[in-house]
N, C-alpha and C positions, 0 to 999 in steps of 0.2 A: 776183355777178361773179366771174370766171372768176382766181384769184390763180395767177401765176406761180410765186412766189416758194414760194409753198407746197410746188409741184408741184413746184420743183427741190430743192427740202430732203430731202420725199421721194424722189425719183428717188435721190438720192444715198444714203442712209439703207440704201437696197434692195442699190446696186451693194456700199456698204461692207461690210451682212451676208454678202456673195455671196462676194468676198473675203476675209473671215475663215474663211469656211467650205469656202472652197479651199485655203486655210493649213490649216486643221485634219485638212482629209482629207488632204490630203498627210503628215501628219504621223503620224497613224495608220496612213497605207497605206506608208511607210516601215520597211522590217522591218527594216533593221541597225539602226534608230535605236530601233525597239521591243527587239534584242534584246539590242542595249549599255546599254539600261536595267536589262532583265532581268538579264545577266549581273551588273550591278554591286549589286545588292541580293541577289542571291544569293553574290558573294564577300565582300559587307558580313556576310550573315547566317554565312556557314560560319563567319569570322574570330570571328564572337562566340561561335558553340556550341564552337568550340575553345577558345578563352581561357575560358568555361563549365565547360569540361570539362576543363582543365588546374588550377584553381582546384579544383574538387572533390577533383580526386584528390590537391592538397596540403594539402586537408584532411583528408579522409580518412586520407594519411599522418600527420598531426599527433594525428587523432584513434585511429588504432591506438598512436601515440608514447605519448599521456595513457594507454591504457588497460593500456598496458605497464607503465606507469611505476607508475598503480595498483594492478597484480595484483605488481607485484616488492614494492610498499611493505606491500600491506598483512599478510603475516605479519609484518613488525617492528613495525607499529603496534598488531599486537592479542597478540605473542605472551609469554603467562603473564599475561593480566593475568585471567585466570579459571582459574589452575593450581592446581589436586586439588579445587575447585569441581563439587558436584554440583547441574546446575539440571535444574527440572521445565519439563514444556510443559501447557497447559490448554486444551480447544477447549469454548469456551461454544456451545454449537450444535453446528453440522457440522463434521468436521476436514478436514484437507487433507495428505496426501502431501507436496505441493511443501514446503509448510511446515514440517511435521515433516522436511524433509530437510533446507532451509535450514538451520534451528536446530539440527539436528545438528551439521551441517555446522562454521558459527558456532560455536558454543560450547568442540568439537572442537578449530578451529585457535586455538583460544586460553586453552588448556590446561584445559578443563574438563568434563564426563562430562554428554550429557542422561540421566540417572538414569529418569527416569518421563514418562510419556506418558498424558494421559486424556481423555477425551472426554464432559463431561456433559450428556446426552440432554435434548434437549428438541422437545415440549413438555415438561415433568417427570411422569415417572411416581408423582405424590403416591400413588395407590390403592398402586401395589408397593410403596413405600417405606415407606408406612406400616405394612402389612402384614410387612416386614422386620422392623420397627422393633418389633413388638408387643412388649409388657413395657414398653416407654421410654414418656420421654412425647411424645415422636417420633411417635411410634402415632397422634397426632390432628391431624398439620403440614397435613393434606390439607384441612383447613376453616380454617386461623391460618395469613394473614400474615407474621406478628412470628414465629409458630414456624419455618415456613420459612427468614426469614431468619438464625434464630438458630441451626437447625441448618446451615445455609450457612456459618455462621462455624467450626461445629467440623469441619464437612468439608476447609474451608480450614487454620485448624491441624492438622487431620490430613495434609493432603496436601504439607504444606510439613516439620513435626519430629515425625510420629509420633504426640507424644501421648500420653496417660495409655493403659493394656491397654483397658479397657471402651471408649473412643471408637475404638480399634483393629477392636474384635469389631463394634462396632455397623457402623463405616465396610464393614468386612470382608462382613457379613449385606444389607446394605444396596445395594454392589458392579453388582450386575446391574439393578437398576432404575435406578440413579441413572446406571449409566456406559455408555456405548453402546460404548466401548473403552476398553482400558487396557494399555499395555506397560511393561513393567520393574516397579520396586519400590518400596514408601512407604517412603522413608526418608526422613533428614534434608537436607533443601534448602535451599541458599544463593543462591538465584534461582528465581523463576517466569515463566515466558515465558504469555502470556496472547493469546489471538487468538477473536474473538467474532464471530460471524456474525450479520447480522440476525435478526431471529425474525421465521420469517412462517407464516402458516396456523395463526394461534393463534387462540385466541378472546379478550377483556380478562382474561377471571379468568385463562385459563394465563399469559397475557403480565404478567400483575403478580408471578404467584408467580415466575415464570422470574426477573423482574427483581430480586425479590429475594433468590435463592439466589445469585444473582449479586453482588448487591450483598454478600451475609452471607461468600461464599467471598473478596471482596477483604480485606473490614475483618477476618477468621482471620486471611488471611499477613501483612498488617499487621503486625496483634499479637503475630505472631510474629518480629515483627524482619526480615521476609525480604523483597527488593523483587523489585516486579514489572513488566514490560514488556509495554505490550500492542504488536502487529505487525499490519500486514496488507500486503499486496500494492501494488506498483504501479498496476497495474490493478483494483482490487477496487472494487466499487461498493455505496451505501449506507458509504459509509466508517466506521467506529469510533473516528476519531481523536476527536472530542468525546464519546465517553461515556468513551474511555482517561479524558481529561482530567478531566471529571465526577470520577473514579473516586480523580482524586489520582496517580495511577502514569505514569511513562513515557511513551512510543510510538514506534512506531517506522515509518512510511508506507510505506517502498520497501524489505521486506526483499528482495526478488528484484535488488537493488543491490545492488554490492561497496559502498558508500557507508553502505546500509541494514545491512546483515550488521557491519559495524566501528562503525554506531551503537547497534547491538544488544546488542553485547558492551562498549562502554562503559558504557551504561545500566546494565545488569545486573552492574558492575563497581563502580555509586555514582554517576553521573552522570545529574542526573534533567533532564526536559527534554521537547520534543515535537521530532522528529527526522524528516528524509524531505524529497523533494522537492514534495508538494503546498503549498497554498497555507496548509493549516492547521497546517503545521513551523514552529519558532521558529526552527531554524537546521539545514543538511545532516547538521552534525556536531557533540558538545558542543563547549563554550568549558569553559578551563581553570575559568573559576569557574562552571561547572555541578555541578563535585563536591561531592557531599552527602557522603557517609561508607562506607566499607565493610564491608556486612552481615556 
């Protein structure tokens, strides 16, 4: 049977949609009213990219302000605390320019002389070394370990006070295999600056001996009373700050910092500690009770 009632619910249902959808097109087809929309989200967006952009640039003056303020403080906070101090630099592996300029640099404005610069080759040239070495009993480190490391240790005391004449002559003969570079003079050192680059393209035997000439060159300037700080880069990747650590010495994470360079020169002033802005730093800069003693 045939429902009215139906039929007018629908009928109506149909006119309503018709209706709304004449509302809407009109309201689309209305272009002032599309473009006082437009307008007003685009003077919503400029208001922000300026207030954006006003915002930055008082940071930016706030942060040239800080960086002023750092580059004025930091010759009074570093200067003499390394005056007539001569410190050495050491590159385990490959060296670097930037680096040896840094610690120039560093050491420099804080009254004190980089004296030596050297570079021990690696992988390690045991065959030349040994061969150097004939007469000693040096002569046989290229199959021992324990020899290795032990002549590590007198390389280290040599390269930090010299030394007795014959570890003088030996280091002296030895020179060309053992150092891939070397600037200034062995003298007596009251600081080592120590920067280690991964080792790669070794095979296990070189990479044990490497490690522990390595190992034998820290536990020398130990013993020699002399401290040492290991450095690396901002940016440097394979980091060193956990073998510094390993090692007992220093570190120093961000020398290419003004932050890094005045934690450098404390370090190596008696201030021991892990320093730098990575996550592996104890802290940016020492704490007064970070002082250990003055070499």
């Amino acid at each position: 049977m045939f429902d009215y009632r139906y039929h007018a619910l629908s009928l109506a249902a149909v006119l309503f949609a018709l209706a709304l959808g004449v509302l809407i097109g009109v309201a689309i087809g209305d272009s002032n009213l599309v473009s006082s929309a437009k307008n007003g989200i685009v003077h919503n967006l400029n208001s922000e990219v300026g207030e954006a952009r006003r915002k930055a640039d008082r940071l930016q003056e706030r942060l040239n302000d800080e960086e002023a303020f750092a580059n004025g403080l930091y010759p009074l906070a570093v200067h003499e605390l390394l005056g007539g101090r001569s410190v050495g630099l050491v590159f385990l592996g490959g060296s670097s320019d930037q680096v040896n300029a840094l610690v120039r640099a560093a050491v420099t404005q804080a009254g004190g002389a980089l004296a030596t610069v050297v570079a021990v080759r690696e992988p390690l040239d045991l065959t030349g070394i040994a061969r150097a070495a004939a007469g000693t009993h040096y002569a046989a480190l290229a199959g021992s370990t324990e020899l290795v490391r032990r002549f590590g240790e007198l390389v280290g005391r040599q390269l930090v006070n010299g030394g007795p004449q014959v570890a003088r002559e030996l280091l002296s003969r030895v020179r060309g295999s053992l150092l891939s570079a070397f600037d200034g003079q062995l003298s007596h050192l009251e600081g080592l600056v120590v920067m280690r680059a991964e080792p790669t393209g070794m095979s296990a035997e070189q990479g044990e001996m490497s490690a522990a000439l390595e190992s034998g060159v820290l536990t020398g300037v130990a013993a020699a009373g002399v401290s040492a700080v290991g450095v690396e880069l901002t940016g440097t990747e394979a980091s060193q700050i956990s073998w510094y650590k390993g090692a007992g010495i220093s570190s120093v994470d961000d020398l290419d910092a003004r932050a890094g360079q005045a934690a450098l020169v404390y370090a190596l002033a008696g201030y021991h500690g892990t320093y730098g802005a990575k996550s592996s730093a104890d802290s940016l800069l020492p704490t007064a009770g970070a002082f250990v003693s003055r070499p």
